[in-house]
C-alpha positions in Angstrom: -27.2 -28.0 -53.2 -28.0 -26.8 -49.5 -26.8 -28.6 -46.5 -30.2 -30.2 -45.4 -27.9 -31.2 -42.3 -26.8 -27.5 -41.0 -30.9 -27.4 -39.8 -30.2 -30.4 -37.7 -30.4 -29.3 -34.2 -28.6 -30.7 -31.3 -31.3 -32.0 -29.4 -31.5 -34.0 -32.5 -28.7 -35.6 -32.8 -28.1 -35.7 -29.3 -31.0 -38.1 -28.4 -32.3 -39.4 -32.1 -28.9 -39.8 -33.2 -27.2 -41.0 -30.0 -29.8 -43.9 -29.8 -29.3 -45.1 -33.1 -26.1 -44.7 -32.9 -25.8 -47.4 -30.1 -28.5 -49.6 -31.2 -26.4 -49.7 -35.0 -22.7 -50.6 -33.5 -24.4 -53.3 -31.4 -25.9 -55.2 -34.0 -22.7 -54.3 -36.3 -21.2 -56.1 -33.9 -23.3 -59.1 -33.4 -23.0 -59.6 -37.1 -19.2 -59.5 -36.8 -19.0 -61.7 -34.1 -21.3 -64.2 -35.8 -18.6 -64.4 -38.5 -15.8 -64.4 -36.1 -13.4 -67.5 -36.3 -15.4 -68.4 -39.2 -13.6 -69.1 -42.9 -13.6 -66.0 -44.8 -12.5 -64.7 -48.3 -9.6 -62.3 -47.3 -7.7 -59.9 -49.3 -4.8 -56.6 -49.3 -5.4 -53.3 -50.1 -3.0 -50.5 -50.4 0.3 -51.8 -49.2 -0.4 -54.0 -46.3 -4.0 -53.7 -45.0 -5.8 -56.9 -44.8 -9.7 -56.8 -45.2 -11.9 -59.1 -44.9 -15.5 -60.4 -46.1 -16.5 -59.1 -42.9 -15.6 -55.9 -42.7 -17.6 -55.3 -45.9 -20.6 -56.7 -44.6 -20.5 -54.8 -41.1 -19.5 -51.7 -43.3 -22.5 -52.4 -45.7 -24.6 -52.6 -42.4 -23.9 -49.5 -40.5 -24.1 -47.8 -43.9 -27.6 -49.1 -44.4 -28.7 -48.3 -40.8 -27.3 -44.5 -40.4 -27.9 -43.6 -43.3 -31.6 -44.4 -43.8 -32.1 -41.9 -40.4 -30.0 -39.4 -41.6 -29.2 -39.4 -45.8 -28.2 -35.9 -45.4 -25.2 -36.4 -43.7 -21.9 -37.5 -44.6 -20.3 -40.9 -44.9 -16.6 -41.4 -44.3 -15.6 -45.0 -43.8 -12.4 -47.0 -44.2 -14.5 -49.5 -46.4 -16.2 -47.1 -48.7 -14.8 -45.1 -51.6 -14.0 -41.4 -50.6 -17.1 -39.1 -51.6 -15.8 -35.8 -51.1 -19.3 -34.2 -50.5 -18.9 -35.1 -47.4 -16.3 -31.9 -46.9 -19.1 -29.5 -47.3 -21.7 -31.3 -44.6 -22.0 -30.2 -41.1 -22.7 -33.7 -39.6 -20.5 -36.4 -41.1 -20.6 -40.4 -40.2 -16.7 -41.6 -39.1 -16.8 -45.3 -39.4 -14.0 -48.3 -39.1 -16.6 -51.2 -39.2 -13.8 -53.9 -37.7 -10.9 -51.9 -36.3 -7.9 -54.4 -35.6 -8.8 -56.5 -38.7 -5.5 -58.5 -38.1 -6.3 -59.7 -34.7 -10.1 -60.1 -35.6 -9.0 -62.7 -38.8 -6.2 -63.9 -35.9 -8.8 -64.7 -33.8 -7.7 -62.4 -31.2 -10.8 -60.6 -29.4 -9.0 -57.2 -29.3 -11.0 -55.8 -32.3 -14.1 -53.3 -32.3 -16.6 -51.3 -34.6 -15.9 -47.6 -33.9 -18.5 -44.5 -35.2 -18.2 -41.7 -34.5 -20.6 -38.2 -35.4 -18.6 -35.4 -36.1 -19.6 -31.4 -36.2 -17.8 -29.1 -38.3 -14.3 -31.1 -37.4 -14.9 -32.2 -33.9 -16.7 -35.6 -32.7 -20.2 -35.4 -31.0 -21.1 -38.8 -30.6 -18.6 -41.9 -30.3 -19.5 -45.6 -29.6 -16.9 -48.1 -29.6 -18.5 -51.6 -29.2 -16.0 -54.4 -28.1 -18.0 -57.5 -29.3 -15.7 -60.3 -28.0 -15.7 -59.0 -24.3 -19.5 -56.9 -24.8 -18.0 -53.7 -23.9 -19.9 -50.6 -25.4 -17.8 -47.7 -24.7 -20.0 -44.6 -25.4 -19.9 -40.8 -25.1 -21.6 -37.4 -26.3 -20.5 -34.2 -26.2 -20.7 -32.7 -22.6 -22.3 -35.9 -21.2 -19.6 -37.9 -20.1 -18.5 -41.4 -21.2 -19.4 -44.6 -19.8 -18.8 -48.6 -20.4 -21.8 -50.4 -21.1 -23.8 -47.6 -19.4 -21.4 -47.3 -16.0 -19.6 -43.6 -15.8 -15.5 -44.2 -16.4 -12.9 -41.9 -16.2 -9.0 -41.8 -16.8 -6.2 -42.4 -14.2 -5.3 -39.3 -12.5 -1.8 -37.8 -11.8 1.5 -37.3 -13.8 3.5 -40.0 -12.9 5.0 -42.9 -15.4 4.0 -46.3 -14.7 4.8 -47.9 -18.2 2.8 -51.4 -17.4 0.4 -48.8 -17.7 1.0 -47.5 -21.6 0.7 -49.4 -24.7 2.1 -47.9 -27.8 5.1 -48.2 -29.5 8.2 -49.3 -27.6 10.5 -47.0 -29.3 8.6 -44.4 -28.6 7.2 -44.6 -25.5 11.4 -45.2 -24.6 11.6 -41.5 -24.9 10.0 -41.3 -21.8 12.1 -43.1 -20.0 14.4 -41.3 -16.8 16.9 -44.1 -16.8 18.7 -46.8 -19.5 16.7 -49.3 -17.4 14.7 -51.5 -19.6 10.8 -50.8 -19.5 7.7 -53.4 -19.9 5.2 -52.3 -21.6 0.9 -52.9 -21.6 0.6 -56.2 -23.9 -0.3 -54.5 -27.7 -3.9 -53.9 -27.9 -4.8 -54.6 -31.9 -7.1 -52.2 -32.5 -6.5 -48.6 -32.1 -10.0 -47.5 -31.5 -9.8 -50.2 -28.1 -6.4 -49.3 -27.0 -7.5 -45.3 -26.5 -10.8 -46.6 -24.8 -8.4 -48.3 -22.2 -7.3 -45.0 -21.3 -10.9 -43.6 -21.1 -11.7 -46.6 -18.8 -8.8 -46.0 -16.7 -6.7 -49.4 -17.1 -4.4 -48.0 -18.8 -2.7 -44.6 -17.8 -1.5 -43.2 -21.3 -1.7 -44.6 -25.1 0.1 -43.8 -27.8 -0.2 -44.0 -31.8 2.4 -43.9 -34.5 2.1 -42.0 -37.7 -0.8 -42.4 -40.1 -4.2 -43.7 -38.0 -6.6 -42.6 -40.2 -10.0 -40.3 -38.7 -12.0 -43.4 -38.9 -9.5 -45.2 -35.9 -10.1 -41.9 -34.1 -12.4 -40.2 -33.7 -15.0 -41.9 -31.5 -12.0 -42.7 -28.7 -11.2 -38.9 -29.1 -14.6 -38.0 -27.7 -14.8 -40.5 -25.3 -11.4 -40.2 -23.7 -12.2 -36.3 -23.4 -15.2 -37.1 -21.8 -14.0 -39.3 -19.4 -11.6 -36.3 -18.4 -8.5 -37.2 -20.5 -6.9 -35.7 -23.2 -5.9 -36.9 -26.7 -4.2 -35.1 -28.8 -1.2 -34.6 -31.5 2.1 -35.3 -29.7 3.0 -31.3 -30.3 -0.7 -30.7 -27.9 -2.5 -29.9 -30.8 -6.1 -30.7 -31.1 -7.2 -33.4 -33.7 -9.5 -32.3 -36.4 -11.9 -34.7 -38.3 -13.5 -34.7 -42.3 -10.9 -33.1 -43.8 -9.3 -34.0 -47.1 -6.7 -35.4 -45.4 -7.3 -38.1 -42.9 -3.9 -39.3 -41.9 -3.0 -38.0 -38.4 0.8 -38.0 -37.2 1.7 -39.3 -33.8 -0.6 -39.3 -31.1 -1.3 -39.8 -27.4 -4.2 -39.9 -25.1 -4.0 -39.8 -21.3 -5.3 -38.3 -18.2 -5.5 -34.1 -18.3 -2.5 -34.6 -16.1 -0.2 -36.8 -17.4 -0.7 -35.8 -21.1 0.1 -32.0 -20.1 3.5 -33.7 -18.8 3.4 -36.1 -21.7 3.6 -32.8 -24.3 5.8 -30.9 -23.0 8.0 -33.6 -22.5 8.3 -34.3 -26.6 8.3 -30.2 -26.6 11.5 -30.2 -25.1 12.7 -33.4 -26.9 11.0 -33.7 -30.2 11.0 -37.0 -32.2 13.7 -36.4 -35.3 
Protein backbone atom coordinates (compact mmCIF):
# COMPACT_ATOMS: atom_id res chain seq x y z
CA UNK A 1 0.00 0.00 0.00
CA UNK A 2 1.13 3.69 -0.85
CA UNK A 3 2.36 6.04 1.73
CA UNK A 4 -0.80 8.40 1.92
CA UNK A 5 1.80 10.33 4.27
CA UNK A 6 4.74 11.11 1.47
CA UNK A 7 1.81 13.79 -0.02
CA UNK A 8 1.84 15.55 3.25
CA UNK A 9 3.32 18.87 2.66
CA UNK A 10 5.24 20.79 5.17
CA UNK A 11 3.08 23.60 5.53
CA UNK A 12 0.96 20.86 6.71
CA UNK A 13 2.59 19.56 9.28
CA UNK A 14 4.16 22.62 10.17
CA UNK A 15 1.01 24.51 11.29
CA UNK A 16 -1.82 21.65 11.37
CA UNK A 17 0.42 19.29 12.91
CA UNK A 18 2.43 21.64 15.16
CA UNK A 19 -0.91 22.91 16.82
CA UNK A 20 -2.16 19.61 17.61
CA UNK A 21 0.76 18.62 18.49
CA UNK A 22 0.80 21.17 21.51
CA UNK A 23 -2.73 21.19 22.28
CA UNK A 24 -2.35 16.89 22.62
CA UNK A 25 0.84 16.85 25.18
CA UNK A 26 -0.95 19.44 27.22
CA UNK A 27 -3.95 17.65 27.98
CA UNK A 28 -1.65 14.33 28.10
CA UNK A 29 -0.40 16.06 30.67
CA UNK A 30 -3.24 17.25 32.64
CA UNK A 31 -4.51 13.72 32.64
CA UNK A 32 -1.15 12.66 34.12
CA UNK A 33 -0.99 15.08 36.61
CA UNK A 34 -4.62 14.35 37.68
CA UNK A 35 -3.37 10.91 38.52
CA UNK A 36 -0.17 12.01 39.99
CA UNK A 37 0.40 11.00 43.69
CA UNK A 38 -2.66 9.09 43.33
CA UNK A 39 -2.74 4.97 44.13
CA UNK A 40 -2.03 3.21 41.07
CA UNK A 41 -1.74 -0.48 39.80
CA UNK A 42 2.02 -0.65 38.88
CA UNK A 43 3.92 -3.32 37.23
CA UNK A 44 7.81 -4.46 35.43
CA UNK A 45 8.38 -4.98 32.05
CA UNK A 46 11.52 -6.22 30.48
CA UNK A 47 14.13 -6.31 33.08
CA UNK A 48 13.65 -3.39 35.24
CA UNK A 49 11.16 -0.81 33.70
CA UNK A 50 8.43 0.13 35.92
CA UNK A 51 5.03 1.17 34.24
CA UNK A 52 2.31 2.40 35.43
CA UNK A 53 -1.66 2.60 35.01
CA UNK A 54 -0.86 5.92 33.87
CA UNK A 55 1.36 5.73 31.47
CA UNK A 56 -1.18 3.49 29.56
CA UNK A 57 -3.81 5.82 29.88
CA UNK A 58 -1.66 9.07 28.67
CA UNK A 59 -0.30 6.58 25.98
CA UNK A 60 -3.94 5.49 24.99
CA UNK A 61 -4.66 9.40 24.85
CA UNK A 62 -2.05 10.82 22.68
CA UNK A 63 -2.65 7.73 20.55
CA UNK A 64 -6.36 8.54 20.16
CA UNK A 65 -5.72 12.37 19.60
CA UNK A 66 -2.72 12.06 16.76
CA UNK A 67 -3.89 9.64 15.29
CA UNK A 68 -7.46 10.53 14.44
CA UNK A 69 -5.59 13.90 12.45
CA UNK A 70 -3.20 11.95 10.94
CA UNK A 71 -4.00 7.76 10.58
CA UNK A 72 -1.55 7.65 7.92
CA UNK A 73 1.30 8.17 9.82
CA UNK A 74 3.32 6.12 11.98
CA UNK A 75 3.05 5.28 15.67
CA UNK A 76 6.16 4.43 17.69
CA UNK A 77 5.64 4.60 21.45
CA UNK A 78 7.29 3.05 24.38
CA UNK A 79 3.77 1.82 25.52
CA UNK A 80 2.52 0.32 22.34
CA UNK A 81 3.58 -2.93 20.66
CA UNK A 82 6.12 -2.39 17.73
CA UNK A 83 4.24 -2.16 14.26
CA UNK A 84 6.87 -2.24 11.94
CA UNK A 85 4.88 -0.41 9.19
CA UNK A 86 5.88 2.38 10.57
CA UNK A 87 9.60 1.79 8.80
CA UNK A 88 8.16 2.42 5.42
CA UNK A 89 6.14 5.97 6.46
CA UNK A 90 7.53 9.26 5.80
CA UNK A 91 6.01 10.92 8.98
CA UNK A 92 6.14 8.83 12.03
CA UNK A 93 4.69 9.74 15.74
CA UNK A 94 7.78 9.33 18.60
CA UNK A 95 6.07 9.12 21.84
CA UNK A 96 7.17 8.42 25.74
CA UNK A 97 3.72 9.31 27.29
CA UNK A 98 5.38 9.64 31.09
CA UNK A 99 9.22 9.85 30.71
CA UNK A 100 10.87 9.38 34.20
CA UNK A 101 8.17 6.86 35.24
CA UNK A 102 10.31 6.19 38.48
CA UNK A 103 10.23 9.67 39.76
CA UNK A 104 6.64 10.31 38.47
CA UNK A 105 5.34 6.98 40.78
CA UNK A 106 8.06 8.60 43.45
CA UNK A 107 6.29 11.56 43.41
CA UNK A 108 9.16 13.48 42.16
CA UNK A 109 7.99 16.30 39.56
CA UNK A 110 10.96 15.64 37.26
CA UNK A 111 8.78 13.62 34.72
CA UNK A 112 7.28 14.83 31.25
CA UNK A 113 5.32 13.53 28.06
CA UNK A 114 7.67 13.89 25.09
CA UNK A 115 6.40 13.60 21.09
CA UNK A 116 8.06 14.13 18.72
CA UNK A 117 7.29 14.17 14.55
CA UNK A 118 9.86 12.72 12.69
CA UNK A 119 10.78 12.88 8.63
CA UNK A 120 12.51 10.28 6.93
CA UNK A 121 14.92 9.83 10.35
CA UNK A 122 15.08 13.26 11.59
CA UNK A 123 12.53 15.11 14.12
CA UNK A 124 10.29 17.98 12.82
CA UNK A 125 8.28 18.74 15.55
CA UNK A 126 9.09 18.19 19.41
CA UNK A 127 7.08 19.21 22.47
CA UNK A 128 8.14 18.27 25.83
CA UNK A 129 5.42 19.32 28.41
CA UNK A 130 6.69 19.43 32.08
CA UNK A 131 3.24 19.10 33.91
CA UNK A 132 4.47 19.46 37.54
CA UNK A 133 6.30 22.86 36.87
CA UNK A 134 3.86 23.79 33.46
CA UNK A 135 6.73 24.02 31.25
CA UNK A 136 6.03 23.29 27.45
CA UNK A 137 9.24 23.11 25.81
CA UNK A 138 8.46 23.27 22.02
CA UNK A 139 10.28 23.43 18.63
CA UNK A 140 9.88 22.96 14.75
CA UNK A 141 12.27 22.55 12.33
CA UNK A 142 13.98 25.99 11.42
CA UNK A 143 11.73 27.95 13.87
CA UNK A 144 13.51 27.91 16.90
CA UNK A 145 12.58 26.52 20.36
CA UNK A 146 10.94 28.24 23.07
CA UNK A 147 9.49 27.52 26.85
CA UNK A 148 6.02 27.96 27.19
CA UNK A 149 6.13 30.27 24.05
CA UNK A 150 9.43 32.54 25.26
CA UNK A 151 12.57 32.01 22.68
CA UNK A 152 15.55 29.90 24.80
CA UNK A 153 18.80 29.08 23.82
CA UNK A 154 21.81 27.03 25.20
CA UNK A 155 24.83 28.44 27.25
CA UNK A 156 27.54 29.61 25.05
CA UNK A 157 31.32 28.97 25.16
CA UNK A 158 33.63 25.83 25.81
CA UNK A 159 34.40 25.90 29.19
CA UNK A 160 33.54 23.15 31.98
CA UNK A 161 31.47 24.17 34.77
CA UNK A 162 30.26 20.62 36.07
CA UNK A 163 27.38 22.17 38.50
CA UNK A 164 26.34 22.79 35.17
CA UNK A 165 26.11 18.93 33.58
CA UNK A 166 23.97 16.14 34.77
CA UNK A 167 24.71 12.74 33.48
CA UNK A 168 26.51 10.02 34.70
CA UNK A 169 29.24 10.65 37.25
CA UNK A 170 31.59 8.17 35.85
CA UNK A 171 31.36 9.53 32.89
CA UNK A 172 31.15 12.94 32.90
CA UNK A 173 34.73 12.23 35.24
CA UNK A 174 36.39 11.81 31.96
CA UNK A 175 36.18 15.25 31.56
CA UNK A 176 37.79 16.19 34.39
CA UNK A 177 41.59 18.20 34.13
CA UNK A 178 42.49 17.31 37.68
CA UNK A 179 41.92 14.14 40.43
CA UNK A 180 39.89 16.96 42.22
CA UNK A 181 36.54 15.69 43.01
CA UNK A 182 33.61 17.21 40.92
CA UNK A 183 29.79 18.02 41.88
CA UNK A 184 27.54 17.38 39.70
CA UNK A 185 23.73 19.02 38.53
CA UNK A 186 21.27 17.01 40.97
CA UNK A 187 19.92 13.81 38.56
CA UNK A 188 17.11 14.99 36.47
CA UNK A 189 14.62 11.65 36.15
CA UNK A 190 13.58 11.96 33.02
CA UNK A 191 15.72 12.08 30.08
CA UNK A 192 13.53 13.86 27.75
CA UNK A 193 13.72 17.03 30.73
CA UNK A 194 17.32 16.70 31.46
CA UNK A 195 18.29 17.56 27.55
CA UNK A 196 15.56 20.37 27.63
CA UNK A 197 17.68 21.93 30.46
CA UNK A 198 20.37 22.30 28.06
CA UNK A 199 18.02 23.80 25.45
CA UNK A 200 16.91 26.31 28.16
CA UNK A 201 20.27 27.15 29.13
CA UNK A 202 20.47 26.04 32.96
CA UNK A 203 22.37 23.51 32.32
CA UNK A 204 25.59 23.82 30.05
CA UNK A 205 25.93 20.07 28.74
CA UNK A 206 23.95 16.67 29.40
CA UNK A 207 24.81 13.48 29.04
CA UNK A 208 23.06 9.84 28.49
CA UNK A 209 24.36 6.38 29.02
CA UNK A 210 23.81 3.56 26.73
CA UNK A 211 20.45 2.40 25.55
CA UNK A 212 17.73 5.62 25.69
CA UNK A 213 15.39 4.53 23.41
CA UNK A 214 14.04 7.10 20.13
CA UNK A 215 11.00 7.73 22.10
CA UNK A 216 13.33 9.59 25.19
CA UNK A 217 14.94 11.46 22.31
CA UNK A 218 13.85 12.63 19.83
CA UNK A 219 11.74 15.71 20.65
CA UNK A 220 14.80 17.18 23.05
CA UNK A 221 16.96 16.44 19.86
CA UNK A 222 15.00 18.98 17.90
CA UNK A 223 14.64 21.35 20.45
CA UNK A 224 18.16 21.51 21.70
CA UNK A 225 19.27 22.06 17.99
CA UNK A 226 16.95 24.65 17.66
CA UNK A 227 17.85 26.52 20.55
CA UNK A 228 21.47 26.50 18.96
CA UNK A 229 22.96 23.37 20.70
CA UNK A 230 23.99 20.25 19.58
CA UNK A 231 23.14 16.63 20.55
CA UNK A 232 24.62 14.03 19.24
CA UNK A 233 26.39 10.42 19.61
CA UNK A 234 29.42 10.82 21.82
CA UNK A 235 31.70 9.93 18.50
CA UNK A 236 29.70 13.50 16.85
CA UNK A 237 27.54 11.48 14.95
CA UNK A 238 24.08 12.54 14.17
CA UNK A 239 21.11 10.56 15.81
CA UNK A 240 18.77 8.96 13.45
CA UNK A 241 15.03 8.10 14.43
CA UNK A 242 12.29 5.06 13.17
CA UNK A 243 14.71 2.63 12.50
CA UNK A 244 14.47 -1.07 13.53
CA UNK A 245 16.59 -0.39 16.08
CA UNK A 246 15.82 2.14 18.64
CA UNK A 247 18.52 1.88 21.26
CA UNK A 248 21.00 4.72 20.92
CA UNK A 249 24.56 4.40 22.65
CA UNK A 250 26.01 7.27 24.74
CA UNK A 251 25.05 10.59 24.14
CA UNK A 252 25.49 14.32 24.93
CA UNK A 253 23.82 17.54 24.11
CA UNK A 254 25.28 20.94 24.72
CA UNK A 255 25.97 24.28 23.35
CA UNK A 256 27.55 24.18 19.45
CA UNK A 257 30.63 25.18 21.37
CA UNK A 258 31.13 23.16 24.10
CA UNK A 259 29.89 19.82 22.48
CA UNK A 260 32.51 20.47 19.50
CA UNK A 261 35.10 20.37 22.59
CA UNK A 262 33.01 17.75 24.26
CA UNK A 263 33.62 15.23 20.93
CA UNK A 264 36.75 15.61 20.32
CA UNK A 265 37.56 15.29 23.78
CA UNK A 266 36.17 11.38 23.91
CA UNK A 267 37.87 11.32 20.17
CA UNK A 268 41.04 11.49 21.71
CA UNK A 269 40.09 9.41 24.84
CA UNK A 270 37.39 7.04 23.93
CA UNK A 271 35.29 5.19 26.55
CA UNK A 272 36.74 1.27 26.61
Amino acid sequence: MADVSAGIGREIYMTRDAALLKDTVRQAGALALSLFRTELKKWTKGASSPVSEADIAVNDLLENKLRSVTPDYGWLSEESSDDESRLAKRLVWIVDPIDGTRGYLAGRGDWCVSVALVERGSPVLGAVFAPASDELFFAARGQGAVLNDVPVRATSGSEMDFSRVAGPKPLVERLKQSADEIILHPRIGSLALRLCRVAQGSLDAAFAGGQSRDWDLAAANLIVEEANGSMTALSGDTLLYNRREVAHGVLVAAGRDRHARIVEHFRNRPLP
